[in-house]
C-alpha positions as CSV (number, residue, x, y, z in Angstrom):
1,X,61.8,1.6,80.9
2,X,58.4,1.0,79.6
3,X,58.6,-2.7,79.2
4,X,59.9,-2.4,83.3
5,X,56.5,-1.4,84.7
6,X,53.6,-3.8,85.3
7,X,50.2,-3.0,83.9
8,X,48.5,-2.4,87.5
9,X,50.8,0.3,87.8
10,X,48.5,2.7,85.3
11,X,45.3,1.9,87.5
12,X,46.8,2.7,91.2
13,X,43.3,3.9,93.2
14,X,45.6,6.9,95.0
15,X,46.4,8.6,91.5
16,X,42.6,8.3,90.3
17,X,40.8,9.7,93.3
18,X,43.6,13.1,93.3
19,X,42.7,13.5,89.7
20,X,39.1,12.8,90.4
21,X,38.8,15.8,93.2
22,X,41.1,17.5,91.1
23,X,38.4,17.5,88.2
24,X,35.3,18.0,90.4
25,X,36.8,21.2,91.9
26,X,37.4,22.4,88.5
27,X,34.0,21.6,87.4
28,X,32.8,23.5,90.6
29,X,34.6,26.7,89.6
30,X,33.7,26.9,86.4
31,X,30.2,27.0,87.6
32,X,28.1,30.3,87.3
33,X,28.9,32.5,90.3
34,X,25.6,33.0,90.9
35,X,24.6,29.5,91.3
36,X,27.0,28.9,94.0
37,X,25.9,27.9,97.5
38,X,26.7,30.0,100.3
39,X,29.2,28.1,102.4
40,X,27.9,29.4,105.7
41,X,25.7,26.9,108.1
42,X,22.2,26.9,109.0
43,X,21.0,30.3,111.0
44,X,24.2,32.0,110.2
45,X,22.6,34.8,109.2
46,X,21.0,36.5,106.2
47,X,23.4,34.9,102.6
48,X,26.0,37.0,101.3
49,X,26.4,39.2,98.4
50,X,27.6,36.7,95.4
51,X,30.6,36.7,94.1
52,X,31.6,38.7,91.1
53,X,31.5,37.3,87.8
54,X,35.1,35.4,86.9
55,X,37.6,37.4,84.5
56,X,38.4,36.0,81.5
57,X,42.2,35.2,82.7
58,X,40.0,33.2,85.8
59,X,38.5,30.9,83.2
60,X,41.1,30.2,81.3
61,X,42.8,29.0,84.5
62,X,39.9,27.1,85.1
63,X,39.9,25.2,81.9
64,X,44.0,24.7,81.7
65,X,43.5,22.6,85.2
66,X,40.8,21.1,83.8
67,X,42.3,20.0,80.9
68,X,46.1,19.1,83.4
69,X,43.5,16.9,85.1
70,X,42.3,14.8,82.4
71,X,45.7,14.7,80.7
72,X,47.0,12.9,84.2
73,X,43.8,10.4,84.1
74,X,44.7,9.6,80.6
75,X,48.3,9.3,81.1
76,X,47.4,6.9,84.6
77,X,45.0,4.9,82.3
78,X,47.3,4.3,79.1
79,X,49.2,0.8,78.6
80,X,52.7,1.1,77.9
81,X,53.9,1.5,74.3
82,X,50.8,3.5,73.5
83,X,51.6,6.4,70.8
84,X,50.6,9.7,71.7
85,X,47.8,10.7,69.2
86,X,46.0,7.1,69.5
87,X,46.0,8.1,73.2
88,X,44.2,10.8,72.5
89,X,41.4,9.4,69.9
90,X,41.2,6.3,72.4
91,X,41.9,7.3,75.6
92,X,37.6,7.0,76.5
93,X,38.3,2.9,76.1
94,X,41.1,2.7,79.0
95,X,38.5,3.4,81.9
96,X,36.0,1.2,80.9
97,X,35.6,-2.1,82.9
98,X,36.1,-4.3,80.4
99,X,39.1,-2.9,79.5
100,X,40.9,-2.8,82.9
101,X,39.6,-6.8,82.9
102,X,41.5,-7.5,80.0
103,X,44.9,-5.7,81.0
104,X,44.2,-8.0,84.1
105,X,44.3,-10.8,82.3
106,X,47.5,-10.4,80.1
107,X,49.0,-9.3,83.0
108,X,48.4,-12.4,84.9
109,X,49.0,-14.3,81.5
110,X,52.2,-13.3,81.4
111,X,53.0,-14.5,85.1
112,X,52.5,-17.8,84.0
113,X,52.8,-18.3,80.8
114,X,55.3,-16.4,77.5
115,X,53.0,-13.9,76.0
116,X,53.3,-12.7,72.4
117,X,54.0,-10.3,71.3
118,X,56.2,-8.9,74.1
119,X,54.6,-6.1,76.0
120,X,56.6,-3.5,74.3
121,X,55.3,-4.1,70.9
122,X,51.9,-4.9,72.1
123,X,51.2,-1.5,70.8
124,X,53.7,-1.1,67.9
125,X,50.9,-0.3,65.3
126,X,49.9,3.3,67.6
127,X,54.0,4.1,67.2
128,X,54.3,4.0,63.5
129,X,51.9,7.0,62.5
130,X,49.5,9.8,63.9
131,X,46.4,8.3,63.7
132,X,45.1,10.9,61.4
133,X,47.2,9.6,58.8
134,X,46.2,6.1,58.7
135,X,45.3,5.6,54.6
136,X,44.7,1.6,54.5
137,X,43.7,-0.7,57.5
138,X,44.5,-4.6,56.7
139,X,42.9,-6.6,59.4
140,X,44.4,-9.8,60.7
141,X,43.0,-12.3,63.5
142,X,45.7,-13.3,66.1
143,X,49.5,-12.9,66.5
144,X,52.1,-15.2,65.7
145,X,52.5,-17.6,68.4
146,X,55.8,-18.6,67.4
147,X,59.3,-17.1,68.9
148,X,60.5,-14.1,68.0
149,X,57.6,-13.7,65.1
150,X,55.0,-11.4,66.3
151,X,56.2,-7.5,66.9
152,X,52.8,-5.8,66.8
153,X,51.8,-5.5,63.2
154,X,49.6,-8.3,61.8
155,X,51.3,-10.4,59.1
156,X,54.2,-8.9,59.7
157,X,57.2,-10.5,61.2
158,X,60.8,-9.3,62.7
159,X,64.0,-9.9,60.8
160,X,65.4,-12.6,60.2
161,X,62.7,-14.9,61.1
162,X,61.4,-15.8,57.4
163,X,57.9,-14.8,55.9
164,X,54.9,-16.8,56.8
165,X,53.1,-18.6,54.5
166,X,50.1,-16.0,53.9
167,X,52.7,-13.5,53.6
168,X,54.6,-15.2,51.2
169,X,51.4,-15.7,49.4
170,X,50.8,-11.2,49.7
171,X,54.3,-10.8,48.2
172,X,53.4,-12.7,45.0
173,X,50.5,-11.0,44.3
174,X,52.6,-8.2,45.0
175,X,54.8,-8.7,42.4
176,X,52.3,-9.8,40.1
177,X,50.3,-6.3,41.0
178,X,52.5,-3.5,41.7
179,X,55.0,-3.0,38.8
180,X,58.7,-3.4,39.8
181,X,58.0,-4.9,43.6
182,X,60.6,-7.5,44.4
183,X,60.2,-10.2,47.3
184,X,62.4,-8.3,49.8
185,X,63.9,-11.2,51.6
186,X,62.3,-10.6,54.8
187,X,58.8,-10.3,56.4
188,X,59.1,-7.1,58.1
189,X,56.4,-4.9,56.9
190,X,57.6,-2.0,59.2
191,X,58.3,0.0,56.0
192,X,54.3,0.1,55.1
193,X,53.1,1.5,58.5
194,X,55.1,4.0,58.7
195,X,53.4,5.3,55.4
196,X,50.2,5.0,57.2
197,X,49.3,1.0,56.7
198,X,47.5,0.3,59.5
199,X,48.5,-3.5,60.0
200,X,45.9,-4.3,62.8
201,X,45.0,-8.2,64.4
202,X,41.5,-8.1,66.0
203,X,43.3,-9.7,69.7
204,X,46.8,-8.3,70.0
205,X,48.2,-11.1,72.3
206,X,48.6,-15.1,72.7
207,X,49.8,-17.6,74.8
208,X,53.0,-19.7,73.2
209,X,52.0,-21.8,70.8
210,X,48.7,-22.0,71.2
211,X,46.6,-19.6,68.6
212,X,43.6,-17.7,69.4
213,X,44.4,-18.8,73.2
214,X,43.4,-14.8,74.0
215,X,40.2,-14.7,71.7
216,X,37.0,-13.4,73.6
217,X,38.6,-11.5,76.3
218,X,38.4,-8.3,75.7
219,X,40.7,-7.5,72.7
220,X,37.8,-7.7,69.9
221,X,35.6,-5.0,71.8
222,X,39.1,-2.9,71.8
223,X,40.2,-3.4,68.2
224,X,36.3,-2.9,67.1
225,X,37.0,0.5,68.8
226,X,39.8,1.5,66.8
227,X,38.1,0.6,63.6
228,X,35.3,2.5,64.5
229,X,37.0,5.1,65.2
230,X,38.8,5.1,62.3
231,X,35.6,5.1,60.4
232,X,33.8,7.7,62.6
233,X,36.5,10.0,62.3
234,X,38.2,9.9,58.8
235,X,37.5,10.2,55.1
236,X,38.5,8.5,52.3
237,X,40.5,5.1,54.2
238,X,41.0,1.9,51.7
239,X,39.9,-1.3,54.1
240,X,41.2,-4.4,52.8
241,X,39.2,-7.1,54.8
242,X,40.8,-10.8,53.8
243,X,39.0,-13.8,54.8
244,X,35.4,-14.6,56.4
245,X,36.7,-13.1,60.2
246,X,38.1,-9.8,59.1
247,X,34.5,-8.9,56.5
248,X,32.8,-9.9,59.8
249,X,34.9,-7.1,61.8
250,X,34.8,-4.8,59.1
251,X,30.8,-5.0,58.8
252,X,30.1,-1.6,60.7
253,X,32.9,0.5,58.5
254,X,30.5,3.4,57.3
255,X,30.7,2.9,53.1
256,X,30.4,5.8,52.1
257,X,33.3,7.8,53.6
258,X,35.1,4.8,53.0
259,X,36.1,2.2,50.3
260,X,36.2,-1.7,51.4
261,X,38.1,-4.0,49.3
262,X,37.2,-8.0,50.1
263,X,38.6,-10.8,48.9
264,X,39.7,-14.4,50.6
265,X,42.2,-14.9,52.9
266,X,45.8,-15.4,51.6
267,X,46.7,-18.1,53.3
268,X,47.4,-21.3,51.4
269,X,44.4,-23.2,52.4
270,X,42.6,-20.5,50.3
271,X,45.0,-17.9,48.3
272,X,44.0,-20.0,45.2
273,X,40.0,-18.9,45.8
274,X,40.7,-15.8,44.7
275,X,43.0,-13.9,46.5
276,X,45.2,-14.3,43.6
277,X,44.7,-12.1,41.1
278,X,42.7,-9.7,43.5
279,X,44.5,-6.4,42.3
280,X,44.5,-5.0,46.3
281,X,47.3,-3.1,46.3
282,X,47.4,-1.6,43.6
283,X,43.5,-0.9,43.5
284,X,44.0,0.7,47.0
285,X,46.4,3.0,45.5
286,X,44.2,4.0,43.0
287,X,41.4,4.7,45.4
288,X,43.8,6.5,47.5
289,X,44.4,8.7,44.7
290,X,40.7,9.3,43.4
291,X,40.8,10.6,47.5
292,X,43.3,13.4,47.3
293,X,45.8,11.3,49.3
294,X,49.3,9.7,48.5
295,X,49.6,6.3,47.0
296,X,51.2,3.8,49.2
297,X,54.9,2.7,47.6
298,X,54.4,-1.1,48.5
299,X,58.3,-1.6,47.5
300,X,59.2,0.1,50.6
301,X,59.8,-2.7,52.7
């Protein structure tokens, strides 16, 4: 099972180097016949004739193994619980050094200490939707440090642990925003990513109890990643940046391909500042709409 293997397992040297000669002696074939070296030593005599060109079925060979080869380095690379198509659109951050660092240190993290969320659901926010249908990013800071809370989608929290305070505070705008909306009783907000909600924290784990205990090691440059990603790569997305931290993390999103909504945080320290009253959700639908794409039905939950 996923949750089974350790994360050193997805960065074993013997699978790497294989796929690594594998690549190179694709790259050599695909190179122009007529640049190849003769593979005969010093003084063997006059060079031989070069090879003929390579057929068309050749090259296609060629670039299938190619492509087998750098499907195995991605798969060898990925973290458990990682869906498919955010493999593919991130795949280029899991060989980077300061990436392998960071799966270091959770790993050893969770030798000595309980880690939230648990490793399965690390990753929950890739498993919900293709990343090409991502509509509206909410950005949060850390997980819940508490048992059983954190599941992988920020604010969000597993039945039948009760809603947070900031997400108590997101349900009654809700129902002072979106027509008909009804505090559902729990704070699962499973029912909004799989509609293409991206509910994304800047570090995606934490030691017990102790909140932003995994700040500053790697996690940021990861989640800054996926948002630029997001804002490289799509049109039209709704970013609803809450609080001082998440405007900071959103500064780069690319404004015009994109519509930013900002307000204050919803937690009670500061829901009163303006947070109530914002419109969000119902504004996001709207500019969702003006986009071509579906509105998001917020009463899902």
């Amino acid at each position: 099972m996923i949750g089974q293997k350790t994360i050193h397992s997805f960065f074993t040297p013997v699978s790497k180097k294989r796929i690594s000669k594998d690549l190179n002696e694709a790259e050599e074939d695909a190179k122009d016949p007529k640049k190849r070296k003769s593979s005969a030593p010093e003084g063997a005599g006059p060079p031989q004739p070069c090879s003929p060109p390579l057929s068309p079925d050749q090259l296609e060979r060629i670039a299938r193994n190619k492509r087998a080869a750098l499907e195995r380095l991605a798969s060898a690379q990925t973290p458990p619980g990682f869906g498919q198509s955010w493999r593919n659109g991130l795949s280029v951050e899991f060989g980077k050094p300061y990436f392998k660092q960071l799966m270091g240190f959770v790993a050893d993290e969770r030798k000595r200490h309980t880690v939230y969320p648990p490793a399965e659901h690390v990753f929950t926010w890739t498993q919900m939707c293709d990343i090409r249908d991502v509509k509206v990013v909410i950005l949060g800071q850390d997980p819940y440090h508490g048992p059983n809370q954190a599941h992988g989608l920020c604010f969000s929290v597993k039945k039948p642990v009760p809603p947070p305070p900031s997400l108590e505070n997101m349900y009654k705008e809700l129902v002072s925003d979106i027509d008909g909306f009804q505090h559902p009783g729990h704070g699962d907000l499973t029912g909004w990513a799989e509609q293409g909600v991206l509910l994304l924290n800047a570090v995606l784990t934490v030691r017990a109890h102790q909140a932003n205990s995994h700040k500053d090691k790697g996690w940021e440059t990861f989640t800054d990643a996926v948002v630029q990603w997001l804002s490289n790569n799509l049109e039209g997305l709704v970013f609803m940046l809450w609080g001082a931290y998440a405007q900071k993390k959103g500064a780069a999103i690319n404004r015009k391909r994109h519509h930013v909504l900002q307000a204050v945080h919803p937690s009670p320290l500061s829901a009163h500042r303006g947070f109530f009253g914002c419109k969000h959700f119902s504004k996001a639908n709207e500019l969702l709409e003006q986009s071509g794409k579906s509105p998001v039905n917020w009463k899902a939950l």
